[in-house]
C-alpha positions in Angstrom: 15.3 2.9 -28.8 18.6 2.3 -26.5 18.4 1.1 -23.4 19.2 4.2 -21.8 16.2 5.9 -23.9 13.8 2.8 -22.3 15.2 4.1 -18.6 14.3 7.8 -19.4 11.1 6.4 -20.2 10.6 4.0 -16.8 12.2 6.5 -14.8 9.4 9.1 -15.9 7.0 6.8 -15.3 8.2 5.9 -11.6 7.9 9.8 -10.8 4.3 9.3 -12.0 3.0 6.6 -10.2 3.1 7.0 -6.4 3.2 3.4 -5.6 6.6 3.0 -6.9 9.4 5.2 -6.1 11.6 7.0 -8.5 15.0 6.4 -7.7 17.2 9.6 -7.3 20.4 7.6 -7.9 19.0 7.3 -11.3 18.4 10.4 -11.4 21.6 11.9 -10.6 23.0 10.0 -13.2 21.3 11.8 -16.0 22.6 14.3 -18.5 21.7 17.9 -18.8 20.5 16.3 -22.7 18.6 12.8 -20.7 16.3 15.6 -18.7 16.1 17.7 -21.6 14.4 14.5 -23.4 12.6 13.8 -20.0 11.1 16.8 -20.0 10.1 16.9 -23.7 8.1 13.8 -22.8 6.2 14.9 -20.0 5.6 18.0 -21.9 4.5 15.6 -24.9 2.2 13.8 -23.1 1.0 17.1 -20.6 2.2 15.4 -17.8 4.4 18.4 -16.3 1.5 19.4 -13.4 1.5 16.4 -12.2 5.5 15.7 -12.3 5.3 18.8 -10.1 2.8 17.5 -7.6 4.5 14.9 -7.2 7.9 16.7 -6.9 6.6 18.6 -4.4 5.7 15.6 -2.2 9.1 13.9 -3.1 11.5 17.4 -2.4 14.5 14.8 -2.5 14.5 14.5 -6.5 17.4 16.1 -8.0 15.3 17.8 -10.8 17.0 20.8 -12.3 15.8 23.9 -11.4 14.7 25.3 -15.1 12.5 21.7 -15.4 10.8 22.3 -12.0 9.8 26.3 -12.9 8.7 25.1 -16.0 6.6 22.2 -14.0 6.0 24.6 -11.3 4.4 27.2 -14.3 2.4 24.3 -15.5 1.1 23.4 -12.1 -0.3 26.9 -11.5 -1.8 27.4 -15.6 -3.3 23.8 -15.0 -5.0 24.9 -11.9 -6.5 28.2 -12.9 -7.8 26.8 -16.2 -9.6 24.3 -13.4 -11.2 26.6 -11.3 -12.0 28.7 -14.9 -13.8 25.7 -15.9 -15.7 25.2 -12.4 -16.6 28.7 -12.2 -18.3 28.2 -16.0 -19.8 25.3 -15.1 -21.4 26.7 -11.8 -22.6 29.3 -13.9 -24.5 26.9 -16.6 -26.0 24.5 -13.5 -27.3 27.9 -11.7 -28.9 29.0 -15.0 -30.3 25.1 -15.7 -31.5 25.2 -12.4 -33.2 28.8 -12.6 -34.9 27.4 -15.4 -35.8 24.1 -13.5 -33.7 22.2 -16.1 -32.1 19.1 -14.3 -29.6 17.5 -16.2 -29.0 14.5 -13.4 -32.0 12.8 -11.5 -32.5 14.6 -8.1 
């Protein structure tokens, strides 16, 4: 790995973790082919909703636009498969508790 590849990799970690701050001079400096393998990563390791949370509560970031619709589109998928999975979940606890199955202690 070159040492550009290693700050790919910490920059996409800073826009992870909210207590440190991902520096947008860093990322102004990267090539259209550097965001490419950005993206790739947090595509790798499914990590494009939360990139997007996250660039939505840092608006400053210079992320191109085809990387934040394609975070944006993996934001919203993430989300309805969530509330998919709650719904089916409500569904089995109402029909455990019709049956006056209790999985947890009450």
């Amino acid at each position: 790995m070159s040492a550009r590849s290693d700050e790919i990799r910490f920059l996409l970690l800073d826009m992870l973790v909210g207590e440190r701050c991902a520096d947008c001079e860093t990322m102004g400096r990267l090539a259209p082919s550097e965001w490419c393998a950005l993206a790739a990563m947090a595509r790798q390791h499914r990590l494009e909703p939360l990139l997007y949370r996250n660039l939505e509560a840092s608006p400053q970031w210079p992320v191109p636009e085809d990387i934040r619709r394609r975070w944006r589109r993996a934001f919203r998928r993430n989300a309805f498969r969530a509330l998919a999975s709650e719904r089916v979940i409500r569904q089995i606890a109402a029909q455990l508790d019709a049956s006056r199955i209790y999985p947890m202690p009450r």
